[in-house]
N, C-alpha and C positions, 0 to 999 in steps of 0.2 A: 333102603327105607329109613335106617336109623339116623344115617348122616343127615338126608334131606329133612328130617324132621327137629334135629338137631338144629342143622343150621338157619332152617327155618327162623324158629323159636331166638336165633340170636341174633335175627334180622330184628323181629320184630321188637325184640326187647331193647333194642338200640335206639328206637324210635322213645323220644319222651313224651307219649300221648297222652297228658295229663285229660281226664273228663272236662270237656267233652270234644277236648282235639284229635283228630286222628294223624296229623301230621306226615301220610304220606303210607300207612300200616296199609291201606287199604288197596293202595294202587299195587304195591307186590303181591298181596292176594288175588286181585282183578289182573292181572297178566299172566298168571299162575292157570288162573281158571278158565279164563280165555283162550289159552294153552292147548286144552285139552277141550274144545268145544262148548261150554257155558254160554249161553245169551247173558251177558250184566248189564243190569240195569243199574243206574246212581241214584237215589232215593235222596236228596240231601235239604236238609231243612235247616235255615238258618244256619247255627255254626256247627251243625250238628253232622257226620256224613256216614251216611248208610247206602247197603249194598243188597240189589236183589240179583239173585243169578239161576239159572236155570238150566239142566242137562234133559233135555226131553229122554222121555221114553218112546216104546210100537207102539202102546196101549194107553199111555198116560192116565191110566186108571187109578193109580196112587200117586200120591206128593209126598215125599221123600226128605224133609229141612233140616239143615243142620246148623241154628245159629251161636251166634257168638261175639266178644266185644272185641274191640282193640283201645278201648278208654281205661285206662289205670289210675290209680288215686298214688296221691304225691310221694315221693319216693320219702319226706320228712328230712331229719337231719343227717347230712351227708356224711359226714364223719363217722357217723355208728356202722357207717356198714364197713364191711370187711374189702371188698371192691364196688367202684365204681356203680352205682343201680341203672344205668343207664351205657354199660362200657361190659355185655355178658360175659362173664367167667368161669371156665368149669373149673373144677377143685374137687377132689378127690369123689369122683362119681357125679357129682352136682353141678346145675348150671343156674350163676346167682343172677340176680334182678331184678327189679321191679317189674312186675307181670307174669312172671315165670311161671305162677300156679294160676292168677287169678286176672287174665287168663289167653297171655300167648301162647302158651304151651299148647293146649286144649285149642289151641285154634289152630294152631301148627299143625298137631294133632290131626285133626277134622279134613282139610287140607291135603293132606297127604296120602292119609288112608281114601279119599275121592280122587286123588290123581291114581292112585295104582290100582282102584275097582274102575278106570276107567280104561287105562293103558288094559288090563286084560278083558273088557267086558264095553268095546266102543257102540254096541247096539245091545242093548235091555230094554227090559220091560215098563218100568215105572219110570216115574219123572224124579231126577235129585234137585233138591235146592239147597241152597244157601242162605242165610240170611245175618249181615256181619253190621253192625253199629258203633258209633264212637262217643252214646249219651247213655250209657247201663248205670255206671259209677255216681254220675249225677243226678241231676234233674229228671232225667227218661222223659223229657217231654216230647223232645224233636226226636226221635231212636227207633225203636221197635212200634213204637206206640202208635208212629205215622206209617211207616210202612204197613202196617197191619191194616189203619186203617184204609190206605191205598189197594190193597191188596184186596179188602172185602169191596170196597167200591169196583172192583172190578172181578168180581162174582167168584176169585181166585179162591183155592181149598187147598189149605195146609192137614194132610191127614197123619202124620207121624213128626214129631219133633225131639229133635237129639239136642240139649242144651248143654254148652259144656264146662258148665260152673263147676269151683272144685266141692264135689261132695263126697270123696272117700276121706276115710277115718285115718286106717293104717296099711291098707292094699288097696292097688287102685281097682275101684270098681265092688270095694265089698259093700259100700252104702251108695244108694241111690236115692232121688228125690223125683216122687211119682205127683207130687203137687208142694203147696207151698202155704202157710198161713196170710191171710190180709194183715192189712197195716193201716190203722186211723191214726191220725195224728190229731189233739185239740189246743186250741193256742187261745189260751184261755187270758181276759182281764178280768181284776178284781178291782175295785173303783173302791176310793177311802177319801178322805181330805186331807191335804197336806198343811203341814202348821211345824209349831218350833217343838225342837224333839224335848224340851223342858217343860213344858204344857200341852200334856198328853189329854188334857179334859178340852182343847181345843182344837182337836186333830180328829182322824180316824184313820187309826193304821191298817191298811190292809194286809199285812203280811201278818199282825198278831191276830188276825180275823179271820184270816185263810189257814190258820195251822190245824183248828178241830176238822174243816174240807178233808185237808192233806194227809192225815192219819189216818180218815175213815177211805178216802179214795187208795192208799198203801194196802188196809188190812181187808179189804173187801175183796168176797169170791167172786169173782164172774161167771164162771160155770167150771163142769170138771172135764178129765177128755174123752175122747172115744178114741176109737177103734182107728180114727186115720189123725186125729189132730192132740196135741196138746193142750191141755186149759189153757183159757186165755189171761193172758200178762200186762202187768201194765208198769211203765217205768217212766220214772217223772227226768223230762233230759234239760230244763233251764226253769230257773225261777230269779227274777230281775226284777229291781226299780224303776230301773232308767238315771237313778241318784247316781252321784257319789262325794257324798255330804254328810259328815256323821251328826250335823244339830237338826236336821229336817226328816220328818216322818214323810215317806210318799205318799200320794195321791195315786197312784195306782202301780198297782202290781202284776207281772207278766209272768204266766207259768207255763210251759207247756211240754205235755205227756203223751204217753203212745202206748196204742193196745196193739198188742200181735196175738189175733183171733181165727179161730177155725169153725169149722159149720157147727159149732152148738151153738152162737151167739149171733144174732142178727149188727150190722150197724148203728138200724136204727134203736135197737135194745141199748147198744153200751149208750149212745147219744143221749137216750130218755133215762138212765138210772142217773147217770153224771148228772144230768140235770135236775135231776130228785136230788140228788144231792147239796148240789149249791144252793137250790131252797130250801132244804132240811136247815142249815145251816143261817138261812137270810143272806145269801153274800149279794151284793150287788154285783153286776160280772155284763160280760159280754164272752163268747164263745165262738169263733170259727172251725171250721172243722176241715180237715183234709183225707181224703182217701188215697193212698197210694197204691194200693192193690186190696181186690176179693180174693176172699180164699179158693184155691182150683184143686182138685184133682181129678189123676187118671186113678179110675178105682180097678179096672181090669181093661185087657185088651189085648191085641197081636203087638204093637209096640212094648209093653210091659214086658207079654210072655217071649217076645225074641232078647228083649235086653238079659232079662234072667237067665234064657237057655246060654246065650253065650257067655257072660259070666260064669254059668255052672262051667262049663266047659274048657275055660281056663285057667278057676280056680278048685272046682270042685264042691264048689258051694253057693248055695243061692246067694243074692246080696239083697241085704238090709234096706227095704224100701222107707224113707223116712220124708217129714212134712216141715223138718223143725229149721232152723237159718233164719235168715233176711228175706227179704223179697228178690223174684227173680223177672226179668222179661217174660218167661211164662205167663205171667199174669194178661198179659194182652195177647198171647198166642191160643192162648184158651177162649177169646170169645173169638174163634173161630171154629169152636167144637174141637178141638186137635186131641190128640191123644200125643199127652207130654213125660219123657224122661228126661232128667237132667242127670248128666253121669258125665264127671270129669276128674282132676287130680286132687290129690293130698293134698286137706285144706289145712292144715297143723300151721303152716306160717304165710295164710293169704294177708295182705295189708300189711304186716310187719316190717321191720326192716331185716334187711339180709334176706329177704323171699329168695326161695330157693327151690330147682325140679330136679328130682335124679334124674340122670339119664334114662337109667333103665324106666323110669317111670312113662318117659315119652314112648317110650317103643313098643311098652305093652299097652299104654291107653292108643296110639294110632292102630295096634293090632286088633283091638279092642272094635274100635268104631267099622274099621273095613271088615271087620268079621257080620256084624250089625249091619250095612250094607249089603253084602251078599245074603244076607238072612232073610232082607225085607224086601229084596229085589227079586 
């Protein structure tokens, strides 16, 4: 199991699957799985390529998913790393690479622990699936989002999902993620008049206009937390002219911020205070807005209480169920009712360069998952 899982993981990190190419990740998964009896389906939208696969069960009573990416974000400048990011290396227990945590590994992982509950278990009960994408990292436009909705057009029921993002801290498996906060984005203009930056009595600067906005949008509560989410946060990620001209005051100015909100704050609430705001103010503006996820979770259930039972049982300890991160795929697995965990590797150096997976860390998260499979099966 550990070599397979190994070697796995250093096929796939070999592949440069920059978001949102999969360059080939997908087709050694899909013969793998095939392998062992899978129905795969290719789901592929535009340049995007996704994979539906399916192990029936006697009773196909339960759906069984376990998804995951093969898209990674850029390995950056190649010279920091210690080897190659795209050339896997182990090195004193570690196996380096782009992708290794975030997240071949955890696919490898998934993977493997489904070939060896299959190789002893070739007739069960419930149905397994699969579900593997190459648009996570980016855009998620063409990814999970399509398949999903493919999936409900054809009355299809996801009732347990194992996501395998890395969400342990310093053990694999001691934090879990039982849901996730939304994400608004607003790409806000502030309209002024442009004139010569030496007569300021003929202009109207929007940027010196927009800073009383800026400090009260900084210092303002949105609400506090409960019991599953964090208060909500908001962080200002561009503010532009479109200039670059130091004697000309703009004519408009481009800002845009991001709330990461959980169930005490509606959409439409943060949309209507923002907008009290920039009339508090008088700005002239336009405002578009983006949702890239609702906040979801699983608040109890059989998926929850098997991931915890097995956890306890390898480590001795419940794991830390938590809400807090980025956004995940989850976010569209959920409007299919599912009952979602995300439980993957040590996220201490996802995205960074020199990403790196102990060994040992694959062999107890693949032990991990196929223990999770026999549980739910």
């Amino acid at each position: 199991m550990l070599q397979s899982v190994v070697n796995l993981t250093k096929e796939l990190i070999s592949i440069p699957s920059i978001s949102p190419l999969d360059l080939g990740c997908q087709d050694i998964i899909i013969k793998r799985l095939t392998a062992i009896g899978f129905l795969v389906e290719k789901m592929n939208f535009k340049n995007t390529k996704n994979v539906w696969a399916i192990h029936k069960g006697t009773s196909n009573e339960k759906t069984i998913t376990f998804l995951g990416h093969t898209d990674i974000v850029p390995a950056g400048t190649i010279n920091n790393w210690k080897f190659p990011p795209f050339n896997p290396t182990i090195s004193k227990g570690k196996l380096f690479g782009r992708g290794a945590v975030d997240m071949k590994g955890a696919l490898a992982a998934m993977i493997v622990a489904i070939e060896h509950f299959i190789s002893s278990n070739p007739i069960h009960n419930q149905r397994l699936s699969v579900i593997i994408t190459s648009d996570e990292e980016s855009k998620a436009t063409n990814g999970t989002v399509k398949v999903v909705n493919t999936l409900k057009s054809r009355n299809e029921v996801i009732d347990y999902c194992i996501i395998g993002e890395p969400t342990s801290i310093n053990i694999v498996g001691d934090t879990i993620k039982n849901g996730r906060r939304g994400s608004l984005t607003a790409n806000l203009t502030i309209y002024g008049k442009q004139g010569h930056i030496a007569y300021p009595k003929l202009s109207i600067n929007p940027i010196h206009n927009i800073i009383p906005f800026l400090n009260a949008l900084i210092k303002k509560k949105w609400d506090v937390s409960n019991t599953f989410f964090s208060k909500t946060t908001m962080q200002i990620s561009q503010i532009h002219s479109g200039l670059n001209c130091s004697n000309i005051t703009p004519g408009n100015l481009f800002v845009q911020f991001n709330f990461r909100f959980g169930s005490q704050i509606t959409i439409e609430q943060l949309q209507f205070e923002v907008n009290q705001l920039l009339n508090f103010f008088h700005l002239k503006y336009s405002i578009k807005w983006v949702i890239s996820g609702k906040p979801f979770i699983t608040y109890k259930g059989n998926l929850l209480d098997t991931v915890q039972h097995v956890i306890k049982n390898f480590h001795g300890f419940l794991p830390k169920t938590s809400t807090s991160g980025g956004t995940s795929d989850g976010r569209f697995i959920t409007t299919m009712g599912s009952e979602i965990v995300e439980l993957g590797l040590i996220n201490r150096n996802i995205h960074q360069v020199n990403e790196y997976v102990k060994i040992s860390d694959l062999k107890l998260l693949t032990l991990i998952y196929l223990q999770i499979i026999k549980q739910l099966i």
